[in-house]
C-alpha angles and dihedrals in degrees: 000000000000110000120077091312111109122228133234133175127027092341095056080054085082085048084100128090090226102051094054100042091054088039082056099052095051093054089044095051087051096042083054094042092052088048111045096043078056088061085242110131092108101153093046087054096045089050094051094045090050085050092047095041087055092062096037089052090248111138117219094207120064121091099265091052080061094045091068111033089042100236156051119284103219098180124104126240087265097055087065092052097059105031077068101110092057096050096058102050117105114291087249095046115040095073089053104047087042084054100046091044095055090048096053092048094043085056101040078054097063093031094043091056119125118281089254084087112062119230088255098057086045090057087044097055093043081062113046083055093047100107102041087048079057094046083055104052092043075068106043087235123180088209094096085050085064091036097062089042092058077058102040089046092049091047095054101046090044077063101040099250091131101152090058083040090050090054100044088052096046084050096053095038094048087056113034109012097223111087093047094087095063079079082084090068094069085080085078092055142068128272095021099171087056090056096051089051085063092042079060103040100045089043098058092053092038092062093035090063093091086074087075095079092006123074116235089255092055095050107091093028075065103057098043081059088062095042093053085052086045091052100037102049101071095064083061107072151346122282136185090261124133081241091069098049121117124272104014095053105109088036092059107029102069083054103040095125093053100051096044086057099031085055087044084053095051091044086055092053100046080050102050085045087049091057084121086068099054097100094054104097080205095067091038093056088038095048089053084051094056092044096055092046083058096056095057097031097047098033123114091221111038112146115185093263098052087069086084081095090047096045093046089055099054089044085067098044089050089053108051092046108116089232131000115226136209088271096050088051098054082040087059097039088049102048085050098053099043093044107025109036119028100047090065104081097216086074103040130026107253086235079063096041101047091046079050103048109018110034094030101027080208075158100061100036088049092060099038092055088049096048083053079067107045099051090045091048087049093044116026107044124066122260120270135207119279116277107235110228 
């Protein structure tokens, strides 16, 4: 079991950092085999094309680019610089070392969380996001790059490293949007006014890298570029997003965006009334949760496999809870079962999953009903002594 129960026998035997990391390369290594050999490493491909196509002057952007990748490219400028490295590899190696490198880091974020959580429930938490991790490599994703982040970002400013943590975090947020709202959380922490000065500062240079192939006169057309892609993509399909539920599809769609800013406004207020709890590593940990669980549910792009952010997020707000109830135990069961198990196919017939997933959304509105919880439980209780782990 995962939960609170403790292991003995064969299975402890993956209650070792070792074992799983090695246990996670070698799925790794298989998930990006099958795959590539399938010729399916589509978002790797596209990645790499939109890198390529930057230094080549080719926008990824415009509606021929589209046309023939078959879809919209959502990440910024600076996201094909960087992603450079990658592009260039060999054609054979490249997936494999994208996907190897995604999955290390992934596991150096939750082990490399701070001592507050014990090796076990390190170990707990790697594995309960085990599949999804694997859902997401199956797709090349780069949302376990901003889910590590989120981790790596959390881990540095719990130990007072903000300028590293800024500038994982500007990173994260000027390519994928995403991870830029965890900024609001240094409100929680000391020398405020010294952070924002980094936010500023990195953010200046970050968004100037694209000079580096652009001319000076090319920067902000491109962007607008980006911004038009950003804008257009979402009329184009369905996503796992609380707008696409039923029934309340055709109620919340046409306001999306009101209600994803309109539920960001109430979160910074609850955390601006909650300033007595700033000093609570607990509520700290808690108020980032419920933030990443903000970013998937109220996106108007979340796939499955994007709930990796959102999962990683609940996994630390489980686990810094002084004592986990009934209800946070079938909260935990159920999370896993919705959005871990039954989208892999070889769990769950995909008749099952789709009536699941797409015709019921049991997924999202598991999750959504959880994350309810969760923000009411961060904001809305006192705060209670440290758990000792």
């Amino acid at each position: 079991m995962l939960s609170d129960m403790k292991i003995n026998g064969p299975i402890g035997y993956l209650y070792n950092p070792k074992n799983l990391y090695i246990l996670g390369v070698i799925i790794t290594t298989i998930i990006t085999l099958f795959e590539f050999s399938r010729g399916r490493h589509h978002n790797f491909m596209v990645f790499s094309d939109a890198s390529r196509d930057f230094w080549n002057g080719v926008s990824p952007y415009t509606d021929q680019w589209v046309n023939s990748h078959g879809r919209f490219f959502l990440y910024t400028p600076i996201f094909s610089v960087l992603y450079t490295p990658f592009a260039f590899l060999p054609s054979w190696l490249g997936p494999f070392f994208w996907n190897l490198f995604n999955y290390s880091l992934f596991f150096l974020a939750i082990f490399n969380l701070p001592d507050i959580f014990s090796k076990e429930q390190k170990c707990k938490m790697f594995l309960f996001t085990l599949l999804i991790l694997g859902q997401s490599l199956l797709s090349f994703q780069y949302n376990i790059t901003v889910a590590y982040i989120f981790l790596f970002a959390y881990s540095l400013m719990e130990r007072k490293q903000f300028f590293f943590a800024i500038l994982l975090i500007m990173i994260s947020g000027m390519t994928k949007v995403y991870g830029i709202f965890q900024l609001g959380l240094l409100l929680c922490y000391p020398q405020f006014w010294r952070n924002t000065l980094y936010v500023l500062l990195i953010g200046v240079i970050l968004f100037l890298l694209p000079l580096v192939k652009l001319n000076v006169s090319e920067l902000l057309p491109y962007y607008n570029e980006w911004l038009y892609s950003l804008s257009s993509h979402h009329t184009t399909q369905t996503f796992d997003s609380i707008y696409y539920i039923k029934p309340l599809l055709y109620k919340t769609l046409p306001y999306y965006r009101y209600i994803q800013l309109g539920a960001l406004a109430v979160l910074a207020v609850l955390l601006v009334l909650n300033y007595k709890k700033f000093n609570d590593w607990k509520f700290r940990t808690q108020a980032l949760a419920v933030l990443m669980g903000w970013t998937i549910i109220f996106s108007d792009a979340a796939e499955k496999h994007t709930y990796i952010i959102a999962l990683a997020g609940f996994m630390l707000w489980y686990w810094s809870q002084p004592s986990r109830t009934i209800i946070d135990k079938i909260c935990f069961w159920a999370i896993f079962i919705f959005l871990c198990v039954v989208p892999v196919d070889l769990f769950v017939p995909r008749s099952v999953m789709n009536m699941i997933c797409h015709v019921l959304y049991l997924n999202v509105w598991v999750m959504f009903m959880v994350w309810i919880r969760i923000a009411y439980k961060t904001f809305f209780t006192p705060a209670t002594p440290s758990l000792s782990i």
